[in-house]
N, C-alpha and C positions, 0 to 999 in steps of 0.2 A: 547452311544458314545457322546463326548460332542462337542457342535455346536459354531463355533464361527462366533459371530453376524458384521452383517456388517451394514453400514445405513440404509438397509433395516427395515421398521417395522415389523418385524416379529419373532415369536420364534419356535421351533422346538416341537412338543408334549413332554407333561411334563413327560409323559411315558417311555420317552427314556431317563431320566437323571441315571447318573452313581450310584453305591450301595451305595455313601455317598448323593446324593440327588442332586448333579452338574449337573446344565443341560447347561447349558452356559458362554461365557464368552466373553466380550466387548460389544459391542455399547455403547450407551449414559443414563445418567439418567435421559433425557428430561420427561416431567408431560406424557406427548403422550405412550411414550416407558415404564414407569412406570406403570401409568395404564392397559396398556394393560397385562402385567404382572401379575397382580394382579388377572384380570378379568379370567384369564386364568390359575390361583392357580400357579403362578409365584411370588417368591421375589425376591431381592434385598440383598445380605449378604457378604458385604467385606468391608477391611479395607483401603478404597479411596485413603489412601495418599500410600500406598504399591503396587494394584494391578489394574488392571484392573475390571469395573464390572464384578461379579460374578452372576449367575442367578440358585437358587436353586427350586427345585420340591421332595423333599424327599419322599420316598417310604414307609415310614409312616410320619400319617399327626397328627398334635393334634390339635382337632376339640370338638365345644362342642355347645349344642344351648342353648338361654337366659338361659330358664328354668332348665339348669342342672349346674345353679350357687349354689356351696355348701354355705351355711353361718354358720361362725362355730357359737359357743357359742361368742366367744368375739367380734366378726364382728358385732352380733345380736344385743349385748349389745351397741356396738359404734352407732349402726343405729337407735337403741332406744332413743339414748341421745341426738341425733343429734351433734355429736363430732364434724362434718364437715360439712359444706355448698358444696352439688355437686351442679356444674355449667357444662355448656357447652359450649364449642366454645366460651368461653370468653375470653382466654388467650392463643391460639392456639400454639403462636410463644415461648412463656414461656412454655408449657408442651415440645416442643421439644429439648429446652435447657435442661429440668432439666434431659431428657430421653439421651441425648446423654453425660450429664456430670455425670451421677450416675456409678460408677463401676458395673462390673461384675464379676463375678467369671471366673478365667482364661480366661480371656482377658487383653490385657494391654490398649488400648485405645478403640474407639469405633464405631460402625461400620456405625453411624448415623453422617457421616462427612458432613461439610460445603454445599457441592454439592445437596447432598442428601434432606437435611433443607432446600434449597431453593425450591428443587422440592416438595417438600411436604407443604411450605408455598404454592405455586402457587396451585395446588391439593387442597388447603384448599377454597383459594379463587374460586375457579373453582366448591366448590360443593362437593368436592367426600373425601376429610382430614377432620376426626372430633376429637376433645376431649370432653373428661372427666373429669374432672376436682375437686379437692378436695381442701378447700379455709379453712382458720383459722384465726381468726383475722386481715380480710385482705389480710392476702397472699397465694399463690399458694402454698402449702405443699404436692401435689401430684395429679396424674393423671396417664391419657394412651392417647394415641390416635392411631387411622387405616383408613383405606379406607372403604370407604362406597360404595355399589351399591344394587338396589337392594334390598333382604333381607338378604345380607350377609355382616360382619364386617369381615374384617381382620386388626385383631390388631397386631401392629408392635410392639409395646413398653411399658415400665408404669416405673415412680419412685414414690419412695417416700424420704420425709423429715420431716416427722413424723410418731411414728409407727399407721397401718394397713389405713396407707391413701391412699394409689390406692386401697388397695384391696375393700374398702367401696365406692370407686367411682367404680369400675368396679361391684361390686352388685347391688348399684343401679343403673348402665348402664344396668346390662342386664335384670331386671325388667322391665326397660323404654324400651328397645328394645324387648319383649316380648311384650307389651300392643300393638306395633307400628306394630308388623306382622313379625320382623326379626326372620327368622330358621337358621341360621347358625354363627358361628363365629368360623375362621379359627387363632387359635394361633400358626402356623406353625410349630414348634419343642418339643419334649416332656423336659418339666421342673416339678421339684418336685413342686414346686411353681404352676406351670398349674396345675398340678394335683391334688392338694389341692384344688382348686377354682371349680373342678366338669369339667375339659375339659381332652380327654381319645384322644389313637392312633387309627386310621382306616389305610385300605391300601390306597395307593394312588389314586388307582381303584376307591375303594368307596367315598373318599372324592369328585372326580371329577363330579361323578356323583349327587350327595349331591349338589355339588356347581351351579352345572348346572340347579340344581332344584329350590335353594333359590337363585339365582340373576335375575331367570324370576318373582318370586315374585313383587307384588308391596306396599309395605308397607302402611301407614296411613299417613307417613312422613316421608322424607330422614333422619333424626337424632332429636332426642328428643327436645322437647323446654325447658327451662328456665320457670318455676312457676313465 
């Protein structure tokens, strides 16, 4: 049944969201009310200027750790050549632009609106928002960024503007989050694209317990440094 949230901080167990993965709808997208979401294998997935927040828990989860990053042959090759300079948290405010302006497949806008950006810039300053970041000659040509806590990433997002430029920041992200102690990273919905990179569905049962285990983790450090 689905729960409509009121100023209360609080959500409903993610258990009980409906067969499409809806577990709520309304309240605020305050940093407060955000995180806690996240902390609790809750997102955030609607089109702001349309509806009310929407609050999903899907009944299967697509979940993968560092270590079951696939790297194909051409990834190898980019990584070998060093095609791209990964950075982090260098340009936090630029991967969220480039993540809410990239198309998607059947959608028409995007679901990372105005509202959302700020809450995630403040999240960033606060600690808990990182990026990834892939750099070329100077400029941002791709990345991802998610929520950190813990030993758990939940990635929100990733573009690119040149080809296989997230995907070689997102490999050597989960390298650097392996050496650091990270066991989980939660990409919420199953994409072919996920599934190429080595991240698979569990129930929602298991991811919950999964999550519960890698966010008492205490890692080596909250997100990767810069060489």
């Amino acid at each position: 049944m689905v729960a409509f949230l009121t100023r209360e901080l609080k959500f409903p167990h993610p258990l009980t969201a409906d067969s499409q993965g809806l577990l709520a709808i309304g309240g605020d997208l305050s940093p407060e009310r955000v995180l806690l979401a996240y902390t609790q294998g809750i997102f955030p997935w609607f089109d702001e200027f349309e509806s009310p927040p929407l609050w999903f828990a899907p009944r299967k989860r697509m979940v993968m750790r560092p270590c079951d990053i696939r790297v194909t042959h051409s990834m190898a090759k980019g990584l070998r050549q060093g095609r791209f300079q990964i950075r982090y948290d260098c340009d936090f405010a630029g991967v969220l632009k480039g993540c809410a302006e990239t198309p998607r497949p059947g959608q028409d806008g995007t679901w990372l609106g105005p509202s959302l950006q700020q809450t995630m810039l403040e999240l960033h300053r606060q600690g808990y928002a990182h990026s990834a970041e892939a750099w070329a000659d100077g400029e941002l040509v791709g990345g991802l960024y998610g929520i950190a806590f813990g030993g758990v990433l939940c990635g929100d997002s990733m573009f690119s503007r040149r080809s296989n430029a997230s995907k070689l920041a997102f490999a050597t992200l989960c390298k650097a989050l392996e050496e650091l102690g990270f066991a989980l990273i939660d990409c919420q919905v199953y994409t072919d694209h996920l599934s190429s990179l080595g991240a698979a569905e569990i129930s929602s049962r298991a991811f919950l317990n999964r999550l519960a285990e890698a966010k008492a983790l205490r890692p080596k450090r909250p997100w990767p440094e810069n060489a």
